[in-house]
N, CA, C and O atoms as a GROMACS GRO file, in nm:
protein
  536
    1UNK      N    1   0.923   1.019   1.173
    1UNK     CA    2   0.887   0.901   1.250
    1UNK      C    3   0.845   0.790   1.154
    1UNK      O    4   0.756   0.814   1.073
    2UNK      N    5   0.902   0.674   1.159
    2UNK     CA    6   0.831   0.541   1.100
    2UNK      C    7   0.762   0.485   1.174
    2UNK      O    8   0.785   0.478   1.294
    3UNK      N    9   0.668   0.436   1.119
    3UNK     CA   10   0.519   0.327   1.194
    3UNK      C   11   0.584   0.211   1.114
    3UNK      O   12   0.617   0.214   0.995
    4UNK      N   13   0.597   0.110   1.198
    4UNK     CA   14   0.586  -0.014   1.195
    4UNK      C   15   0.474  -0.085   1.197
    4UNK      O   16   0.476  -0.207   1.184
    5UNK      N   17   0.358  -0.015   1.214
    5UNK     CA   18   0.300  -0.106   1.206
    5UNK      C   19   0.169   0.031   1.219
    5UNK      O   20   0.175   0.114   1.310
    6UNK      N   21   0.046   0.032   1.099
    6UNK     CA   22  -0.022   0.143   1.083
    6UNK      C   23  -0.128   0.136   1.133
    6UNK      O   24  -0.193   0.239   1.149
    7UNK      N   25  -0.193  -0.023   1.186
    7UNK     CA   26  -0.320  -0.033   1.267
    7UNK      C   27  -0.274  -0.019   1.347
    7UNK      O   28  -0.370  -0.044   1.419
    8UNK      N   29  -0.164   0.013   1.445
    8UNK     CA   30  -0.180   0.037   1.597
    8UNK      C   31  -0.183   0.184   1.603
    8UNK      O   32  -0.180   0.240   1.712
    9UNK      N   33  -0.190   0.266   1.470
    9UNK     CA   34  -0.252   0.419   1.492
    9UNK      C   35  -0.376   0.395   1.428
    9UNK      O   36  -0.426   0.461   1.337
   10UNK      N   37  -0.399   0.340   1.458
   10UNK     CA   38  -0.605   0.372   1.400
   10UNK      C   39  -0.660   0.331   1.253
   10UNK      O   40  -0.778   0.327   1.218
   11UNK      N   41  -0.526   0.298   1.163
   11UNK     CA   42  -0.542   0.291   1.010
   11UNK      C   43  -0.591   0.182   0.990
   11UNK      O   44  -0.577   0.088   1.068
   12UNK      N   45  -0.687   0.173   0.831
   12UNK     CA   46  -0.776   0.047   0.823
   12UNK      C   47  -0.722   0.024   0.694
   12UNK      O   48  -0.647   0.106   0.641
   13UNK      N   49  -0.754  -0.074   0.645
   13UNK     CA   50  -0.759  -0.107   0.525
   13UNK      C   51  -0.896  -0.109   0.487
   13UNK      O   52  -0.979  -0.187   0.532
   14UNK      N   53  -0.922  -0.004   0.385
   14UNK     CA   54  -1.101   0.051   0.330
   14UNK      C   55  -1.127  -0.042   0.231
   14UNK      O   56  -1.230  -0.108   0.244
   15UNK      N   57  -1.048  -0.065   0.124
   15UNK     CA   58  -1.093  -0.112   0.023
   15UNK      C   59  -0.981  -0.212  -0.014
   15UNK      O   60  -0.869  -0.168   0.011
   16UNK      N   61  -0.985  -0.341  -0.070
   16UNK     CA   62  -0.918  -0.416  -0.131
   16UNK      C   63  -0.982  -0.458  -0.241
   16UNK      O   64  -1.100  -0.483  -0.218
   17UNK      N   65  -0.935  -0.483  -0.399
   17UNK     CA   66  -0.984  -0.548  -0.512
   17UNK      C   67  -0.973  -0.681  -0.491
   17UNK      O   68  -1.009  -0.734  -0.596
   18UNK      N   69  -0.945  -0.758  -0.417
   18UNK     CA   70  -0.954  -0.893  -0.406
   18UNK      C   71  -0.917  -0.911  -0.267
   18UNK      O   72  -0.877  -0.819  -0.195
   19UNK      N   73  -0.931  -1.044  -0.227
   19UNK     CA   74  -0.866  -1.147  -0.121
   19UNK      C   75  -0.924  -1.280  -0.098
   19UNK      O   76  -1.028  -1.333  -0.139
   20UNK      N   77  -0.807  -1.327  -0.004
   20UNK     CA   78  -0.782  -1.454  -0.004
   20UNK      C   79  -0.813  -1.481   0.164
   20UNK      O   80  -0.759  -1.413   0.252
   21UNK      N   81  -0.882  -1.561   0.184
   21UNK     CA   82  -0.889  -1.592   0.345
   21UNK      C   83  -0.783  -1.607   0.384
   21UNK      O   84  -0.770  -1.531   0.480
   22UNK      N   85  -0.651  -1.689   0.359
   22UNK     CA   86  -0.566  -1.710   0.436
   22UNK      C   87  -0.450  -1.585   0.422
   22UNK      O   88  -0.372  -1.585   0.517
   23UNK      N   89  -0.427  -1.488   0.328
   23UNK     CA   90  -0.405  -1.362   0.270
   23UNK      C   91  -0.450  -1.232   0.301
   23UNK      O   92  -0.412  -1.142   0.226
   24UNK      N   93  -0.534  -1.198   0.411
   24UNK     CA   94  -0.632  -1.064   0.431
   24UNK      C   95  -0.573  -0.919   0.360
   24UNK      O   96  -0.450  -0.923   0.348
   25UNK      N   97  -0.607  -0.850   0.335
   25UNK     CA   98  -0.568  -0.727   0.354
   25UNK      C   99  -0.516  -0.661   0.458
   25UNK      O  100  -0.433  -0.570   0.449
   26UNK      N  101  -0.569  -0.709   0.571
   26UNK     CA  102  -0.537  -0.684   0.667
   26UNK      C  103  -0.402  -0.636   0.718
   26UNK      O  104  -0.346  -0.530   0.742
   27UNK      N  105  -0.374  -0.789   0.726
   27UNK     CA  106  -0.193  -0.836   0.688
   27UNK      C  107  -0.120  -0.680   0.631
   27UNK      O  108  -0.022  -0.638   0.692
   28UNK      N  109  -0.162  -0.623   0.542
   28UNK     CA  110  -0.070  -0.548   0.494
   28UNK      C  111  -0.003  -0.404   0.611
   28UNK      O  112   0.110  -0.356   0.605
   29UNK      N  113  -0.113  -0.363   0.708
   29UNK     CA  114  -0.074  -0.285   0.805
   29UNK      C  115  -0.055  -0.313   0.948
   29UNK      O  116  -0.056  -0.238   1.046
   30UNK      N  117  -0.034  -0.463   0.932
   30UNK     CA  118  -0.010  -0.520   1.094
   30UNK      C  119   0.194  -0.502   1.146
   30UNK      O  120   0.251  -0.536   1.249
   31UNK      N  121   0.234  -0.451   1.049
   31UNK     CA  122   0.364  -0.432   1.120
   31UNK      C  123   0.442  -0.548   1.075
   31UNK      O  124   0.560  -0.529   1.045
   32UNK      N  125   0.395  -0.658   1.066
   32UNK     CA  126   0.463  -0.791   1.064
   32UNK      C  127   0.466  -0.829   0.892
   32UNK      O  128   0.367  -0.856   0.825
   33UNK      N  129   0.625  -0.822   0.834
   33UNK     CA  130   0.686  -0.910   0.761
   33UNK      C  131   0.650  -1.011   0.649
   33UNK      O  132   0.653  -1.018   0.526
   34UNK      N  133   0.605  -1.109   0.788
   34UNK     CA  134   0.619  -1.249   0.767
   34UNK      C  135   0.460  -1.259   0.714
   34UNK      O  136   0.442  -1.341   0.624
   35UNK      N  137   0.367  -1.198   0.751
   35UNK     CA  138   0.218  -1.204   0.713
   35UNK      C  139   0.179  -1.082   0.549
   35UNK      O  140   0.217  -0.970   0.515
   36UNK      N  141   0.111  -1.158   0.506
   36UNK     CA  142   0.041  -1.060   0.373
   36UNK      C  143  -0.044  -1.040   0.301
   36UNK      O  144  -0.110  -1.144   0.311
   37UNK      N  145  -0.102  -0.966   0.219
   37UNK     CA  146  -0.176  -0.984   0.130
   37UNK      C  147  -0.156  -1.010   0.041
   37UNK      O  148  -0.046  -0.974  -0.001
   38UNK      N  149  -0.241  -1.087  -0.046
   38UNK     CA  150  -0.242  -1.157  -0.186
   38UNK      C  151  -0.333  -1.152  -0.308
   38UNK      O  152  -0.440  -1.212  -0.316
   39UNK      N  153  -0.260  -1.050  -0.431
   39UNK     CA  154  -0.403  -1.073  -0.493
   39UNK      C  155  -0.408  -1.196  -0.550
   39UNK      O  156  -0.332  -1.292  -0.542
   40UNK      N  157  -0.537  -1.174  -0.622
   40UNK     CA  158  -0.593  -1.326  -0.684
   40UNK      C  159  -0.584  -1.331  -0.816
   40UNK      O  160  -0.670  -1.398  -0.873
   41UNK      N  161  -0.469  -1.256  -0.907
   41UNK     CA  162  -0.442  -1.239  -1.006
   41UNK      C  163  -0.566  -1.125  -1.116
   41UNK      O  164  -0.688  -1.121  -1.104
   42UNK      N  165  -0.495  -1.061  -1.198
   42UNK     CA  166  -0.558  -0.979  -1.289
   42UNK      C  167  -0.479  -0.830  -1.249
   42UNK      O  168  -0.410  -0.803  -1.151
   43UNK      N  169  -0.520  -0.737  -1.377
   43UNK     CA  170  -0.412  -0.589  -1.296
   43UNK      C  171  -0.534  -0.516  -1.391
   43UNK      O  172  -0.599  -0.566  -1.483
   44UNK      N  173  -0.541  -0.398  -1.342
   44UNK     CA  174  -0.470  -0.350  -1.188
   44UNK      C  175  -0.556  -0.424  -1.046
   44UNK      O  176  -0.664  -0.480  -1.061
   45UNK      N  177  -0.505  -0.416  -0.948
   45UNK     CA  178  -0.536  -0.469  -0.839
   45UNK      C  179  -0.492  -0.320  -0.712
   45UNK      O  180  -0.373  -0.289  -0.715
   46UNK      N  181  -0.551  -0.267  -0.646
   46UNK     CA  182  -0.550  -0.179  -0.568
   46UNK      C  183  -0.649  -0.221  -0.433
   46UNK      O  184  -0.753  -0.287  -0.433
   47UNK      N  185  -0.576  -0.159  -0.322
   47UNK     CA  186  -0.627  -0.149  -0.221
   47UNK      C  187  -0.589   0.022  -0.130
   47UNK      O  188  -0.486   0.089  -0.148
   48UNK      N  189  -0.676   0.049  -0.059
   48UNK     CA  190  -0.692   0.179   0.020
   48UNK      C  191  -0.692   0.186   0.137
   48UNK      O  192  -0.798   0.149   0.187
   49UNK      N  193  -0.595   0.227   0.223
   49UNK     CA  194  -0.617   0.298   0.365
   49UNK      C  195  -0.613   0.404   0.413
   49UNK      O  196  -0.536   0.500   0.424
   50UNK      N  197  -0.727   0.367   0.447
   50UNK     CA  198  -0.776   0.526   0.563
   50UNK      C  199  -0.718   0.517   0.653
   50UNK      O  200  -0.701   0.410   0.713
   51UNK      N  201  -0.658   0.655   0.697
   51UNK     CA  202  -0.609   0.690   0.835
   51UNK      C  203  -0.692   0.726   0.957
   51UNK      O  204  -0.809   0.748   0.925
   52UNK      N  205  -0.667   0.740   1.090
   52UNK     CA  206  -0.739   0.756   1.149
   52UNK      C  207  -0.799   0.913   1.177
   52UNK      O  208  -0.912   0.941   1.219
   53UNK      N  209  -0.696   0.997   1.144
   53UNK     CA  210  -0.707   1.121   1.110
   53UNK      C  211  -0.602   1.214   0.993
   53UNK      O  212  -0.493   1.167   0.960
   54UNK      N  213  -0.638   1.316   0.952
   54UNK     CA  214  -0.550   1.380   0.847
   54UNK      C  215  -0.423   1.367   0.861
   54UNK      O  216  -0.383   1.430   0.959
   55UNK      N  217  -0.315   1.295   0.784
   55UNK     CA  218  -0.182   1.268   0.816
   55UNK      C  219  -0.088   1.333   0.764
   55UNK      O  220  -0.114   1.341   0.644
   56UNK      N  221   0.000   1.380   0.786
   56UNK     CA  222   0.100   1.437   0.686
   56UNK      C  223   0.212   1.290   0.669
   56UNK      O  224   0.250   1.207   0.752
   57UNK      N  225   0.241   1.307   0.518
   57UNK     CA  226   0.364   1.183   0.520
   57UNK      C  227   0.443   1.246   0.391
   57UNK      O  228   0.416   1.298   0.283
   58UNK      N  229   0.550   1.209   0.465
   58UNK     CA  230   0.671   1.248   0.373
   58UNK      C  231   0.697   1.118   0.278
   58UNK      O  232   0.684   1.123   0.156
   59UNK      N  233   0.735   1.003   0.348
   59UNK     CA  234   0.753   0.910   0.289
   59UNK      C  235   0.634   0.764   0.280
   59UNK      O  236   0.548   0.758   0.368
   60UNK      N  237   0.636   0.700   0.217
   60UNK     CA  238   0.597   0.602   0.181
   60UNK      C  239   0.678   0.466   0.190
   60UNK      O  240   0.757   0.467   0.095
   61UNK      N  241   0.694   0.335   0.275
   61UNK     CA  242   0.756   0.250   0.217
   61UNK      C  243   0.700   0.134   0.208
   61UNK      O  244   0.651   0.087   0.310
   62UNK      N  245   0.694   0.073   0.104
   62UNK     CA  246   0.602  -0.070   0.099
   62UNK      C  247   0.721  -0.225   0.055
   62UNK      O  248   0.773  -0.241  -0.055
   63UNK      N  249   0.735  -0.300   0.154
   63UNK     CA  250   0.750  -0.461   0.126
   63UNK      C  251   0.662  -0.513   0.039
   63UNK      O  252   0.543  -0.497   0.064
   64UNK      N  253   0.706  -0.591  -0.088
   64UNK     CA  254   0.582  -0.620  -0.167
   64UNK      C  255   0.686  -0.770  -0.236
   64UNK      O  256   0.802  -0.780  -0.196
   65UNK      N  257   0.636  -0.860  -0.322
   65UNK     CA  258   0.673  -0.939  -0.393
   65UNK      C  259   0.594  -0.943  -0.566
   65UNK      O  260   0.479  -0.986  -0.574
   66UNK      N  261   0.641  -0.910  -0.649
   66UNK     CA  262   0.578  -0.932  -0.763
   66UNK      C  263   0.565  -0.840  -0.850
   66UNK      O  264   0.548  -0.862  -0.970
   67UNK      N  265   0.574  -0.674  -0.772
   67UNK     CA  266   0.520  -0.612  -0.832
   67UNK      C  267   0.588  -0.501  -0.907
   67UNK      O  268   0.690  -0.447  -0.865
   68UNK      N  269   0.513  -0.462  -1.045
   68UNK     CA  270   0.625  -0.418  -1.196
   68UNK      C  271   0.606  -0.246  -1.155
   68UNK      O  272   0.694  -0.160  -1.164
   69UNK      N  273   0.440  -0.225  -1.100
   69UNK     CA  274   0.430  -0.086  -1.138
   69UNK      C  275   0.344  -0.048  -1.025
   69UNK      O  276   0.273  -0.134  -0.973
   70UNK      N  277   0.344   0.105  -0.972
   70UNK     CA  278   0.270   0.123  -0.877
   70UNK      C  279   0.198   0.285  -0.896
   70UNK      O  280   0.264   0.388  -0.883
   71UNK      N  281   0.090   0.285  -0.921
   71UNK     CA  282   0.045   0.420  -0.881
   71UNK      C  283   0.020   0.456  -0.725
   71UNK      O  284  -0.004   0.354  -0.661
   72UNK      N  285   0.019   0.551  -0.662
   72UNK     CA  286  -0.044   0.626  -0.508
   72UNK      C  287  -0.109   0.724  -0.527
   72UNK      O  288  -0.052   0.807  -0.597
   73UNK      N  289  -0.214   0.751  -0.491
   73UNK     CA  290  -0.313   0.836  -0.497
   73UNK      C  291  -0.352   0.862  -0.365
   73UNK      O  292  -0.372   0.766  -0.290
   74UNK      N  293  -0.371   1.021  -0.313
   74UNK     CA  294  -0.420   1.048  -0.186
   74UNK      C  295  -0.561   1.114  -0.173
   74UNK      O  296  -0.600   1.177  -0.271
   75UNK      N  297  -0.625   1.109  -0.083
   75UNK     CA  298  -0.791   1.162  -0.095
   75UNK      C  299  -0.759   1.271   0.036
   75UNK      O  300  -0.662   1.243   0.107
   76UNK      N  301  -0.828   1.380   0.063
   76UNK     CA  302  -0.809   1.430   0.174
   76UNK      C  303  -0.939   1.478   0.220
   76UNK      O  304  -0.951   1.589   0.272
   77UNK      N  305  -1.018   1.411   0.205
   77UNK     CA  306  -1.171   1.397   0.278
   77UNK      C  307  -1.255   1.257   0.357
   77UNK      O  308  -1.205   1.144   0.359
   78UNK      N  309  -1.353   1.282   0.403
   78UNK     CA  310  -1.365   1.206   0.487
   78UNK      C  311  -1.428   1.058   0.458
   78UNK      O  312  -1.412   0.952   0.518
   79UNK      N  313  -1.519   1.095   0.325
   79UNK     CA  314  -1.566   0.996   0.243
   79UNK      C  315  -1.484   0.887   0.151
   79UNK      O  316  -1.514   0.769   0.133
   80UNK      N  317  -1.365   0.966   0.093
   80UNK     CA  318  -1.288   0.855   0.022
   80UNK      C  319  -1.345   0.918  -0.106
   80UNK      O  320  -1.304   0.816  -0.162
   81UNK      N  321  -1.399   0.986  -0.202
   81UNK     CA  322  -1.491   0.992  -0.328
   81UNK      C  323  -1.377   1.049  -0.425
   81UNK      O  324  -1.358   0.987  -0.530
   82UNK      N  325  -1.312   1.144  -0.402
   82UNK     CA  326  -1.218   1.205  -0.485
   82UNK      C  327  -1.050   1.214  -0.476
   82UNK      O  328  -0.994   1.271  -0.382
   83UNK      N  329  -0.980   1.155  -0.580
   83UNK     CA  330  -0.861   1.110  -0.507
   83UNK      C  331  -0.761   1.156  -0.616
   83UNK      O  332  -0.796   1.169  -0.733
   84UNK      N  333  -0.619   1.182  -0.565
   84UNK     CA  334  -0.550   1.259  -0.657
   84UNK      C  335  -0.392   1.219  -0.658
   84UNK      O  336  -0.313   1.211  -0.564
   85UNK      N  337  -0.375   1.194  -0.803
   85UNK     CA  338  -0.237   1.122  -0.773
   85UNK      C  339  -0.113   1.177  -0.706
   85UNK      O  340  -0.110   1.297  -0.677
   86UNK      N  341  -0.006   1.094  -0.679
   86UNK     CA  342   0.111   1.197  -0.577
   86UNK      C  343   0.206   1.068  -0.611
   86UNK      O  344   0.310   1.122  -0.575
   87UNK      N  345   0.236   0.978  -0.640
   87UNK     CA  346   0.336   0.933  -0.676
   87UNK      C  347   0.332   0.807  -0.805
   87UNK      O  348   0.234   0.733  -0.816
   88UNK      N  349   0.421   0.799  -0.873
   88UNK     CA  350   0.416   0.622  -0.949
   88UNK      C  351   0.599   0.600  -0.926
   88UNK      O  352   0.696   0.672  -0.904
   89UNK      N  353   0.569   0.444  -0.947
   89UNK     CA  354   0.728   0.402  -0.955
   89UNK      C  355   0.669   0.277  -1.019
   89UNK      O  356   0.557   0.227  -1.035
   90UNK      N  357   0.861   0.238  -1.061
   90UNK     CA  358   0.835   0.086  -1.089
   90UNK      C  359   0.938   0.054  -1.053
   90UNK      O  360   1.039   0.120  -1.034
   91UNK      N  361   0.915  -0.067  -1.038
   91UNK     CA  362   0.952  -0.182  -0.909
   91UNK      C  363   1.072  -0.238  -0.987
   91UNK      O  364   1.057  -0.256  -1.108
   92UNK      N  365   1.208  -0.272  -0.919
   92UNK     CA  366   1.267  -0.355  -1.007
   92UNK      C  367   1.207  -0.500  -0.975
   92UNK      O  368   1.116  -0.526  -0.895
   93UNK      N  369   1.271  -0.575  -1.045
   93UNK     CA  370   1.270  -0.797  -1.020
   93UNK      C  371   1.369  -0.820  -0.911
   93UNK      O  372   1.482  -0.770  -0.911
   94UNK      N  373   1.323  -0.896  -0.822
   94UNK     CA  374   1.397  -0.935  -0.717
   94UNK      C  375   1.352  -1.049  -0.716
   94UNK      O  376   1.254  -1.078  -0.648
   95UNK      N  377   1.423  -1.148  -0.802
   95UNK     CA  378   1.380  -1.278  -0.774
   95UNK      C  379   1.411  -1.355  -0.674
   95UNK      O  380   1.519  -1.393  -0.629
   96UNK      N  381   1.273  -1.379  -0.638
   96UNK     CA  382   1.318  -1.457  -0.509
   96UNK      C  383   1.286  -1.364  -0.348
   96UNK      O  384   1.256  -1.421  -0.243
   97UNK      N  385   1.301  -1.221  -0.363
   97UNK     CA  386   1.312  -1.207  -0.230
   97UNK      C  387   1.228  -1.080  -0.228
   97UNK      O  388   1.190  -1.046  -0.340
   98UNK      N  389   1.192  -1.008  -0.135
   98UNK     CA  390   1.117  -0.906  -0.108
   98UNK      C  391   1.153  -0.785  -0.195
   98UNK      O  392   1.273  -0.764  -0.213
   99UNK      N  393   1.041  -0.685  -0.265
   99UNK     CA  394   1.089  -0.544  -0.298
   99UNK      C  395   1.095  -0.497  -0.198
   99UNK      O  396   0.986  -0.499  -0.142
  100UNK      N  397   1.212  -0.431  -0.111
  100UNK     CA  398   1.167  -0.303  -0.051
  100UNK      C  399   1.198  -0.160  -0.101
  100UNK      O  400   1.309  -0.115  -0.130
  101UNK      N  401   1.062  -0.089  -0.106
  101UNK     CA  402   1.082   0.043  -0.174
  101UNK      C  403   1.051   0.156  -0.091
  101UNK      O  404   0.967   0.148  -0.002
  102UNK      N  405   1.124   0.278  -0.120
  102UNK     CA  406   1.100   0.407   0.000
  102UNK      C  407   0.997   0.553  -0.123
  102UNK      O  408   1.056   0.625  -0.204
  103UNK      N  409   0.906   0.555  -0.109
  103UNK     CA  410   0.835   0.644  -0.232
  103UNK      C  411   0.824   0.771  -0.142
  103UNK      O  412   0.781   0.767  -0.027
  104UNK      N  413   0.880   0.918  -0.222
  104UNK     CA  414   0.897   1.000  -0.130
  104UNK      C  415   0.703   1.082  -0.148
  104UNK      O  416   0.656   1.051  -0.257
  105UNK      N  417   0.654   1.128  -0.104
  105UNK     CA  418   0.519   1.192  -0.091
  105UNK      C  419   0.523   1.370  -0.054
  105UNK      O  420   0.428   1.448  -0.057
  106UNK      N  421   0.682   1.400  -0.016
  106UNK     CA  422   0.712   1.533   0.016
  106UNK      C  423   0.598   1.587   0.074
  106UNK      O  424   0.510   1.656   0.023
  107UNK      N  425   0.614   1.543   0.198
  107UNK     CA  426   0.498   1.576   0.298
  107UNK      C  427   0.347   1.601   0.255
  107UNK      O  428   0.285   1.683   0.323
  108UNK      N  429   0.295   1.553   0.172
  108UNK     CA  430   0.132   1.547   0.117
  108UNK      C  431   0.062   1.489   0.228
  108UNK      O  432   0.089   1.382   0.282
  109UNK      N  433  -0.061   1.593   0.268
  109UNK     CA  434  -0.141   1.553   0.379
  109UNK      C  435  -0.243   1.483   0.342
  109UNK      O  436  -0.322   1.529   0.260
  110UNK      N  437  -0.263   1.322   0.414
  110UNK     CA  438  -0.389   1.250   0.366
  110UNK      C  439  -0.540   1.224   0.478
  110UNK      O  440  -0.553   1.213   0.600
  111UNK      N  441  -0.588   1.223   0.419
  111UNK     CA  442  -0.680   1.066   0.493
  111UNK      C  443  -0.674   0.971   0.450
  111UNK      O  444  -0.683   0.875   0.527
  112UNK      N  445  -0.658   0.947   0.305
  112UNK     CA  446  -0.701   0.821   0.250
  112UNK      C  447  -0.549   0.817   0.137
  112UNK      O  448  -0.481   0.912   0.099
  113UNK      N  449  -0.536   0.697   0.113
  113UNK     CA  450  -0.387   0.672   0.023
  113UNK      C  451  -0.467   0.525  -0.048
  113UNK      O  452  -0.519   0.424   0.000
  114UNK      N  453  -0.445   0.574  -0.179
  114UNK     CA  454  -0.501   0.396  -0.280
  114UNK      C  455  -0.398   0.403  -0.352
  114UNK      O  456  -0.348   0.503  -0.405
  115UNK      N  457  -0.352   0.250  -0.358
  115UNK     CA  458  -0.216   0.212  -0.395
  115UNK      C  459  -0.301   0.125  -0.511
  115UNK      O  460  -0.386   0.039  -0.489
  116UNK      N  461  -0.243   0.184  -0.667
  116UNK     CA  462  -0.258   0.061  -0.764
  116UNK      C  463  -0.168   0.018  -0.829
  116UNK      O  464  -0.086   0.071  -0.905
  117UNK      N  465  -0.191  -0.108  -0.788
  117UNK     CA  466  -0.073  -0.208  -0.897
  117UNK      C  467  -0.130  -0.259  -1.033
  117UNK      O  468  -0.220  -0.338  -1.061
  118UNK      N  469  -0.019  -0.162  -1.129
  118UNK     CA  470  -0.105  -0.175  -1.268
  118UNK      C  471  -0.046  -0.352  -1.322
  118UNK      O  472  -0.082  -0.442  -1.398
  119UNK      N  473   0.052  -0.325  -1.236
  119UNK     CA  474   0.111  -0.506  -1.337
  119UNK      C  475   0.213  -0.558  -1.227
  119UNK      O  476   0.233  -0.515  -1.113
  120UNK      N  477   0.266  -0.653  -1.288
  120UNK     CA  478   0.332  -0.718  -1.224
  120UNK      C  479   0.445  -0.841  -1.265
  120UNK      O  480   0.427  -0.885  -1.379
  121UNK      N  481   0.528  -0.884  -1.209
  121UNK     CA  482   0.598  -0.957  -1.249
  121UNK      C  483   0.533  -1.132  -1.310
  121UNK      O  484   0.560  -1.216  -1.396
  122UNK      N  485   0.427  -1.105  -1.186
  122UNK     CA  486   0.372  -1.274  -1.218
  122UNK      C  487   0.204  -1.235  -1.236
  122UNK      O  488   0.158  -1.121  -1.235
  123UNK      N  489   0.138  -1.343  -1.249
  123UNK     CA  490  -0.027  -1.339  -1.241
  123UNK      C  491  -0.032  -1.275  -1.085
  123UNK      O  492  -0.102  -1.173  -1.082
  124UNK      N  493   0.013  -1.303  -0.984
  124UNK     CA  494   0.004  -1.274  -0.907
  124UNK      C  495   0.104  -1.171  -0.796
  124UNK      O  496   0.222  -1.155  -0.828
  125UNK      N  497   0.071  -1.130  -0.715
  125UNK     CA  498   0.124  -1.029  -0.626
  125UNK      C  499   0.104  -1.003  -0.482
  125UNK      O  500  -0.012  -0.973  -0.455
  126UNK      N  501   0.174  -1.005  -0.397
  126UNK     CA  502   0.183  -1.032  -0.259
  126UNK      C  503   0.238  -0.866  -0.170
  126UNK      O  504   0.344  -0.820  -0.213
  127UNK      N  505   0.186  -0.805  -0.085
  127UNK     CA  506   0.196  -0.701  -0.017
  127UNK      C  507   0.233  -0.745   0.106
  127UNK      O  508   0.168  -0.836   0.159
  128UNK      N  509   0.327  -0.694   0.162
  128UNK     CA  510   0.399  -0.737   0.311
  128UNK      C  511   0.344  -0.582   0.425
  128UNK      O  512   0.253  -0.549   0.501
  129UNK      N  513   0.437  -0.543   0.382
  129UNK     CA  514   0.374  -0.397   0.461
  129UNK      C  515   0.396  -0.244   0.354
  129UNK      O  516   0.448  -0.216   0.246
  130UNK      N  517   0.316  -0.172   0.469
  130UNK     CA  518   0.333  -0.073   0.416
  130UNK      C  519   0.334   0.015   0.521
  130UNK      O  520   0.271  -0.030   0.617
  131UNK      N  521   0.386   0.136   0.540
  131UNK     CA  522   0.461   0.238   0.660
  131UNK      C  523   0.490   0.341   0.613
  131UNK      O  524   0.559   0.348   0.511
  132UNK      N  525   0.432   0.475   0.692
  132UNK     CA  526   0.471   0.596   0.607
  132UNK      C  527   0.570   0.669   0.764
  132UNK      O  528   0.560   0.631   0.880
  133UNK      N  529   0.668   0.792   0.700
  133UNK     CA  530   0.718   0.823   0.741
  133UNK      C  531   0.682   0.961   0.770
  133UNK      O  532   0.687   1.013   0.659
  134UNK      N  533   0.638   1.081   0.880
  134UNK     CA  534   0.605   1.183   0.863
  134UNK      C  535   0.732   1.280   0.887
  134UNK      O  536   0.720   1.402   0.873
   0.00000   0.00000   0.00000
């Protein structure tokens, strides 16, 4: 199954290293495209969402602009305190237009998923969505 959109199952965005008022974090699990987050330049830059309960996900796919390198790390407790890596990639250059990338997770069960972006194409970096597949 794909979620289009991960706050209408309960998912938050816990933690962001930066933002921008007109940019939320938010943006990144509303389903919608056209809306995003933005960091405010510097790397790494990571943000974390909690699920609403223990998830299994096979896949991972994130809309992003900018970005060179990505770690994923999953937590599977309730606090968020201890977290363990499960995927990296790097991004090709798409100048000009959206990355879209599919990161496989071979069904790893979470609560919590922190995505860090160690670098990037520019000072800055823009997150569209993100959607896992179980």
């Amino acid at each position: 199954m794909i979620d289009s959109s991960l706050s209408s199952l309960g998912a938050k965005v816990a933690l962001a290293a930066s933002s921008d008022e007109n940019h939320p974090p938010e943006n990144i699990i509303d389903g919608n495209p056209d809306t995003f987050w933005m960091s405010t330049g510097m790397f790494p830059q990571e943000f974390i969402i909690r699920f609403a309960e223990p998830t299994k996900i096979a896949v991972v796919t994130m809309d992003c602009y900018n970005v060179k390198h990505l770690k994923i790390e999953k937590n599977t407790s309730d606090n968020a305190s201890h977290f363990e890596s499960v995927a990296e990639k790097e991004f090709e250059h798409t100048e000009g237009l959206l990355q879209s990338n599919s990161i496989s997770l071979n069904g790893t069960s979470a609560t919590h998923l922190r995505f860090i972006i160690t670098s990037g194409y520019d000072h800055f970096v823009s997150v569209h969505r993100v959607g896992v597949e179980s």
